[in-house]
C-alpha positions in Angstrom: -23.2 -87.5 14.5 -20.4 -88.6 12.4 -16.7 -87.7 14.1 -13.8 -86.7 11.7 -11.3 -89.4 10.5 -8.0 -89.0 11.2 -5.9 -87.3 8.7 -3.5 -89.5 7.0 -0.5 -87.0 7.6 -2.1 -86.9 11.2 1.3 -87.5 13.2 3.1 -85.4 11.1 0.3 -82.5 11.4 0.7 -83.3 15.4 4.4 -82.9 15.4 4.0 -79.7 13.5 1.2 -78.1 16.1 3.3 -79.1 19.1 6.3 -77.9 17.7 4.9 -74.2 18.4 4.3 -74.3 21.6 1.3 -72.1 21.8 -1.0 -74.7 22.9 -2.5 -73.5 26.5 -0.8 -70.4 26.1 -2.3 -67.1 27.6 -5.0 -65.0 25.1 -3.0 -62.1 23.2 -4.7 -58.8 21.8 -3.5 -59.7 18.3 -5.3 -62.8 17.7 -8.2 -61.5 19.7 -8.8 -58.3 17.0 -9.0 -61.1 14.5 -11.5 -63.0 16.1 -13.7 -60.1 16.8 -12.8 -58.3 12.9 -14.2 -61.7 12.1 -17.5 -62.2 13.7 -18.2 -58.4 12.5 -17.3 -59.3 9.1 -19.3 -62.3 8.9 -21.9 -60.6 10.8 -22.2 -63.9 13.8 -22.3 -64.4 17.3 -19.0 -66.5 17.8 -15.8 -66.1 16.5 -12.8 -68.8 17.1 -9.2 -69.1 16.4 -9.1 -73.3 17.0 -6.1 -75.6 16.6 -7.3 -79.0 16.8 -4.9 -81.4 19.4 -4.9 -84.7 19.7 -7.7 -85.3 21.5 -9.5 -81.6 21.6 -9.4 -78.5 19.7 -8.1 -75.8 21.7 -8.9 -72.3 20.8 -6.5 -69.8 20.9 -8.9 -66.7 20.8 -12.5 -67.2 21.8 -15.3 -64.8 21.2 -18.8 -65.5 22.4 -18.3 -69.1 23.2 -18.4 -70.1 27.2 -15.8 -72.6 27.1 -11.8 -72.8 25.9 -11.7 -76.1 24.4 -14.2 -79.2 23.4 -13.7 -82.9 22.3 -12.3 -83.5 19.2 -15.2 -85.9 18.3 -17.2 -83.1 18.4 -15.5 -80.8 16.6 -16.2 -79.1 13.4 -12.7 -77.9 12.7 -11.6 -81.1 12.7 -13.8 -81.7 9.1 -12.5 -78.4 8.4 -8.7 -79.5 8.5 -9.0 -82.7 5.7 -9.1 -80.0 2.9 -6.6 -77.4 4.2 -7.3 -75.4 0.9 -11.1 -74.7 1.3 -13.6 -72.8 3.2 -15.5 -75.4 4.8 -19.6 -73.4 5.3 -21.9 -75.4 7.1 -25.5 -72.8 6.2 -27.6 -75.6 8.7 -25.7 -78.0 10.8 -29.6 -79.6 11.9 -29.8 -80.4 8.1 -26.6 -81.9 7.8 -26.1 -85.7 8.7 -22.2 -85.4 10.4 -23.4 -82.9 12.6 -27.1 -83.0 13.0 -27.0 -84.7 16.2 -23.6 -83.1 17.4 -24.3 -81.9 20.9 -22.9 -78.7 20.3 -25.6 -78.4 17.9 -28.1 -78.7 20.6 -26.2 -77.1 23.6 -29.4 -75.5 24.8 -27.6 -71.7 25.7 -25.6 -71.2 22.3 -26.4 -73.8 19.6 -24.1 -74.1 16.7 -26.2 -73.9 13.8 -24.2 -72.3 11.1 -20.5 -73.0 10.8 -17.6 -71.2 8.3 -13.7 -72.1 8.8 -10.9 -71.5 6.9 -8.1 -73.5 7.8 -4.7 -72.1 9.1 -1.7 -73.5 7.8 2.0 -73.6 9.2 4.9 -72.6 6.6 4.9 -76.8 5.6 1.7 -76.8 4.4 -0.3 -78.6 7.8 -3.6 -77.6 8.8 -3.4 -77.1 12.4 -6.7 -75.6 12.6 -8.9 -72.9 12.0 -10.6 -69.7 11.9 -14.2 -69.9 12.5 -17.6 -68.5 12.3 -20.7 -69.3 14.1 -24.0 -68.7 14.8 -27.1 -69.9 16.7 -29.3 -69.8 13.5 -28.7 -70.5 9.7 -26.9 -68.7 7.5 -25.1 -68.5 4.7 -22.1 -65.9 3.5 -22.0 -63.6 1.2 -18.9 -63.6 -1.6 -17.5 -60.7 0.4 -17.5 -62.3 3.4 -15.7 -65.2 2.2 -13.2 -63.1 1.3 -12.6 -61.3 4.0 -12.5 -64.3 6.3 -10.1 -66.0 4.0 -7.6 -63.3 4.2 -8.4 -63.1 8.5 -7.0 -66.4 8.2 -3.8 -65.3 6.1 -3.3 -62.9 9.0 -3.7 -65.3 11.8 -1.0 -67.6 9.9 1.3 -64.4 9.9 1.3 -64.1 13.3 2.1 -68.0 13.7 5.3 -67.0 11.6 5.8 -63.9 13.5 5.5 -66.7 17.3 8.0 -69.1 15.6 10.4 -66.2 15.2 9.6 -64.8 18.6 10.2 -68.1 20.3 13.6 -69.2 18.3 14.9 -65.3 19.0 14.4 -66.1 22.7 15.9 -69.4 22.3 18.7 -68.1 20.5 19.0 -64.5 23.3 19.1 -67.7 26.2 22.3 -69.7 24.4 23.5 -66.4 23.7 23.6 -65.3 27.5 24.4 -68.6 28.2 27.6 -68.9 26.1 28.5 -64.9 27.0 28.7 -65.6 31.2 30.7 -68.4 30.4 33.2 -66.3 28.7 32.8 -63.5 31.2 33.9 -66.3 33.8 36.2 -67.7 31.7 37.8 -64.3 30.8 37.8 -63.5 34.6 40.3 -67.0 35.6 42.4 -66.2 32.6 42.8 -62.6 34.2 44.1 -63.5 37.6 45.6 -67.0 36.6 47.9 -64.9 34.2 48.5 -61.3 35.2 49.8 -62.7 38.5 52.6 -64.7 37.0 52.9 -61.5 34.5 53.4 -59.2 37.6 56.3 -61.5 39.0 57.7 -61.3 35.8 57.9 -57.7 35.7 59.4 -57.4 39.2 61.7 -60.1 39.0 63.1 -58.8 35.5 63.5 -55.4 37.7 65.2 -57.2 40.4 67.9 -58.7 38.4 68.2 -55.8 36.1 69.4 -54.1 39.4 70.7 -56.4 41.1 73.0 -57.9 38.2 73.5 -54.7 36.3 77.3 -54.7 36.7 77.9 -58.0 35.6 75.5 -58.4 32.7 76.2 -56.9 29.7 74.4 -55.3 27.2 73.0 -58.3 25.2 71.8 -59.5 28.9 70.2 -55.7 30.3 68.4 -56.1 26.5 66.8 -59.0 27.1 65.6 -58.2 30.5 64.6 -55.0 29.0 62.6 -57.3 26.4 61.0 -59.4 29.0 59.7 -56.9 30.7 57.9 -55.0 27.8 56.2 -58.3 26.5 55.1 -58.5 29.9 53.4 -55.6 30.3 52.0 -55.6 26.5 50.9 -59.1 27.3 49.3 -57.6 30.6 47.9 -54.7 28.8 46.1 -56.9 26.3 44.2 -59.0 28.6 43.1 -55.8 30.5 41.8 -54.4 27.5 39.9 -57.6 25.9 38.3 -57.5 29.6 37.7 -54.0 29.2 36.1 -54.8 25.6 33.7 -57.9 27.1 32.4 -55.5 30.4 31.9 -52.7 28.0 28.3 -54.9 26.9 27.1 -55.1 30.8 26.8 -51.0 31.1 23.4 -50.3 32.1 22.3 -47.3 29.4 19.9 -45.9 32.5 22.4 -46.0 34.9 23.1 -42.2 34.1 23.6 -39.0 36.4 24.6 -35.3 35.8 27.7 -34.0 35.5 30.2 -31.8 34.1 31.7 -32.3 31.5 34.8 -30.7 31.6 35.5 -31.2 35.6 34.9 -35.2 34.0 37.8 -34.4 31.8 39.7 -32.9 33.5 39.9 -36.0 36.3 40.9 -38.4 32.9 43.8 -36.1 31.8 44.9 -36.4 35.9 44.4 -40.2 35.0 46.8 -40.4 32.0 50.2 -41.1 31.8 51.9 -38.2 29.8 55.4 -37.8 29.4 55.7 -35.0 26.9 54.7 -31.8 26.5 50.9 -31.9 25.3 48.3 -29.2 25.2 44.6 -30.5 25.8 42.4 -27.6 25.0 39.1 -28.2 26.7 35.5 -27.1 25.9 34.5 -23.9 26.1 31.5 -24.0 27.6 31.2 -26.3 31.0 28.3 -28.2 29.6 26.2 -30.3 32.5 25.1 -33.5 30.7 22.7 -36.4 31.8 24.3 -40.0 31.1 26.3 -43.0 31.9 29.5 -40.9 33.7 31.5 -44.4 33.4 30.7 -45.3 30.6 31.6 -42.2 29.1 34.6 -41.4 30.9 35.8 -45.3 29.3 35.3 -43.6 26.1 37.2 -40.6 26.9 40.1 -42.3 28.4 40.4 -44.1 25.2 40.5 -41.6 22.8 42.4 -38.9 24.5 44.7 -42.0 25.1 45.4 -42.8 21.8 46.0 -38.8 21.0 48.3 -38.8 23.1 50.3 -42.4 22.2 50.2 -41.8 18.4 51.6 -38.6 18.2 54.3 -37.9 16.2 54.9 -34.2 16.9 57.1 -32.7 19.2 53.9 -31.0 20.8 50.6 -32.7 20.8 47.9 -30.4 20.6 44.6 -31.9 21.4 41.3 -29.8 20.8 37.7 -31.4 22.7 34.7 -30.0 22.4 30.8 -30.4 22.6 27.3 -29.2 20.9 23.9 -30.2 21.6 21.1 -31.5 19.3 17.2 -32.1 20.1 18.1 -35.8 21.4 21.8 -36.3 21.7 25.3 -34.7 23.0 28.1 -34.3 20.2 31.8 -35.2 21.5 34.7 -34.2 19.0 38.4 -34.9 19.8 40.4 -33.7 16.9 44.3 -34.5 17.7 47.6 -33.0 15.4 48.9 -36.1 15.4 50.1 -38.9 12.4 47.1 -39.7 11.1 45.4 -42.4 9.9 45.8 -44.4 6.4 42.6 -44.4 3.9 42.7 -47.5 3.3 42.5 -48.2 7.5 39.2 -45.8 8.1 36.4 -48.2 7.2 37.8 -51.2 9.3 39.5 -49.2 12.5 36.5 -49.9 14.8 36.8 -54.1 14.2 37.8 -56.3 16.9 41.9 -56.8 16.7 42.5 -54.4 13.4 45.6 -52.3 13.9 46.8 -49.4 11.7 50.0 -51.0 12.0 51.9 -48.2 14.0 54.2 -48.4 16.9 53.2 -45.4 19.7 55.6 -43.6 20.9 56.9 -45.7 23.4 57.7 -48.5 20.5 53.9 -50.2 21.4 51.9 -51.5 18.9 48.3 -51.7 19.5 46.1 -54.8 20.2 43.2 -53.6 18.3 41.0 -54.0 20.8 40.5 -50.0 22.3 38.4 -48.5 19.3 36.2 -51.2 19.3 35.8 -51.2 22.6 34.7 -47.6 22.6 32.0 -48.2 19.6 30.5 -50.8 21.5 29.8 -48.2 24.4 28.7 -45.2 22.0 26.2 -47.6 20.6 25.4 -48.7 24.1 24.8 -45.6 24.8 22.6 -44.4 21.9 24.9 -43.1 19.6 27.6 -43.0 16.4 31.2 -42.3 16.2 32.7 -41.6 13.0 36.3 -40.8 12.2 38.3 -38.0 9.3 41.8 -38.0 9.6 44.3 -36.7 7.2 47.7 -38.5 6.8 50.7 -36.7 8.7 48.6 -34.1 9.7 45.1 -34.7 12.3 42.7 -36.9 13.5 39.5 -36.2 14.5 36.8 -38.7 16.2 33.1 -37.6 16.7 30.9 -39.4 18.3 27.5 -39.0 19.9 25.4 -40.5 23.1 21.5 -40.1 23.6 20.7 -37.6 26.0 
């Protein structure tokens, strides 16, 4: 018996093979069709997806043969690796001198007579190991056989790609999490170390406002008057970015049903208005299946933003709802200012503004319409705006049922 040599890019072949981490992983379906595809193909016993270790060759998916591994001394694959470009067919091992008295040759239940392996390479250009052929007596393959074996191979080296992707994504999914709880936390400290010192700003600007009125004058009621609303707009805008980062934790299967309009009418109850608006709601009480919060987020939003960026002396705001095969259709279509053209494609992105004050002299954060596209798309769906300058607005968007 004559073992293989080492080859001379042998630690750099090593560092390669480890650097997938399949080795001593569990046996997957995929690589086990090719293995048995393979041996019917070929028309032999055994069939063996090996990558050849440091001191073994492993095999990944094993058809026929009784064990999971064997010494690398005695391993064929490890010939098979030194020309990483060529089917390595072994008709008679008996009649060939490197493996004639190999004692897998003579293992007395399932001799290794005839052997065929194609290498499988990684994207580099490393042999790692092989896929393999065998059979208790001689044999030799035909030209179609080759071929088909050769392009088994190709396949097994696809899914190697498709594991190094798989494993990076999860790598990738873990820094993600990672990264995302710590800005959860550190949004959470920034929420209480700041709206609390906001809140004593807003009472204590009402405290000397009325306690100070008569001797302040109006430069001095203004600027209390001006601390006060950057408090609350600086107030507002933290509660909304933590609106926007919670809006990704909604479980999608967290769902219940309800109606629609008795859900609408509790967020019209929940809204501040403090002019004269009409909210026609649907027609039909629909009972829908879905995340209720989640929803009624999206609903708060909206209708809010009817209501804030209206420009007529009475805001008429129309809702209503239709049913597909596989989703529920929202549309909130308001008579209000509008939005620009040239504002449409980017009014869902994080922090853009149309540029408009509400009518409380307010100018947005950005943060609410993105916030709201997050959850549609949470929740299986689109939303899509048309509006026409000075004249409506209308917002339809769509959840899985």
């Amino acid at each position: 018996m004559i073992a293989a040599p080492l080859p001379l890019n042998e630690k750099a072949r090593m560092k390669a093979l480890e650097s997938l981490n399949i080795l001593d992983s569990l046996p997957e379906q995929q690589y086990d069709n090719i293995t048995e595809l393979a041996s019917y193909i070929c028309g032999t016993r055994n069939a063996v997806i090996s990558l050849v270790d440091e001191n073994r060759q492993w095999f990944k998916s094993n058809l026929g043969m009784a064990v999971c591994e064997t010494p690398r001394e005695v391993s064929f694959c490890a010939h098979a690796i030194h020309n990483p470009s060529e089917l390595m067919e072994i008709p008679n091992a008996l009649e060939d001198p490197r493996f004639k008295n190999n004692p897998l040759v003579h293992d007395k239940d399932n001799p290794v007579i005839f052997y065929a392996g194609v290498p499988i390479l990684d994207q580099t250009g490393f042999a790692l190991g092989t896929l393999c052929v065998l059979d208790n007596k001689p044999k030799k393959l035909s030209d179609k056989q080759r071929k088909g074996l050769l392009n088994l191979a190709q396949q097994v080296q696809e899914l190697l790609k498709l594991h190094v992707l798989n494993t990076e994504l999860k790598v990738s999914r873990s820094h993600l999490k990672k990264h995302n709880d710590l800005l959860k936390d550190f949004a959470g400290t920034v929420s209480h170390d700041m709206k609390m010192p906001l809140a004593n700003l807003i009472v204590t600007s009402d405290i000397l406002n009325k306690k100070y009125s008569s001797i302040l004058d109006d430069s001095g009621r203004e600027y209390l008057s001006y601390l006060k609303k950057s408090s609350l707009s600086l107030s507002d805008y933290i509660t909304n970015i933590l609106a926007h980062y919670e809006s990704s934790s909604y479980n999608v299967d967290d769902r219940k049903s309800f109606d629609v309009n008795d859900l609408l009418e509790n967020i019209i109850e929940l809204i501040n208005i403090k002019h004269h608006c009409d909210i026609h709601l649907p027609e039909f009480n629909h009972t829908i299946h879905c995340n209720r919060v989640a929803l009624e987020q999206i609903f708060l939003n909206l209708i809010g933003n009817s209501i804030k960026y209206n420009d007529k002396e009475e805001t008429v705001i129309d809702l209503s709802i239709t049913l597909d095969d596989s989703h529920y259709i929202f549309k909130i279509k308001d008579n209000g200012r509008g939005i620009p053209e040239d504002k449409l494609e980017t009014i869902f992105d994080l922090f853009s503004t149309v540029g408009e004050y509400d009518r409380e002299g307010q100018k947005g954060h950005g943060i609410g319409l993105s916030t709201v596209k997050q959850l549609v798309e949470k929740l299986g769906g689109e939303i899509s705006v048309d509006s026409v300058l000075g004249k409506n607005t209308t917002f339809t968007f769509s959840i899985a049922q």
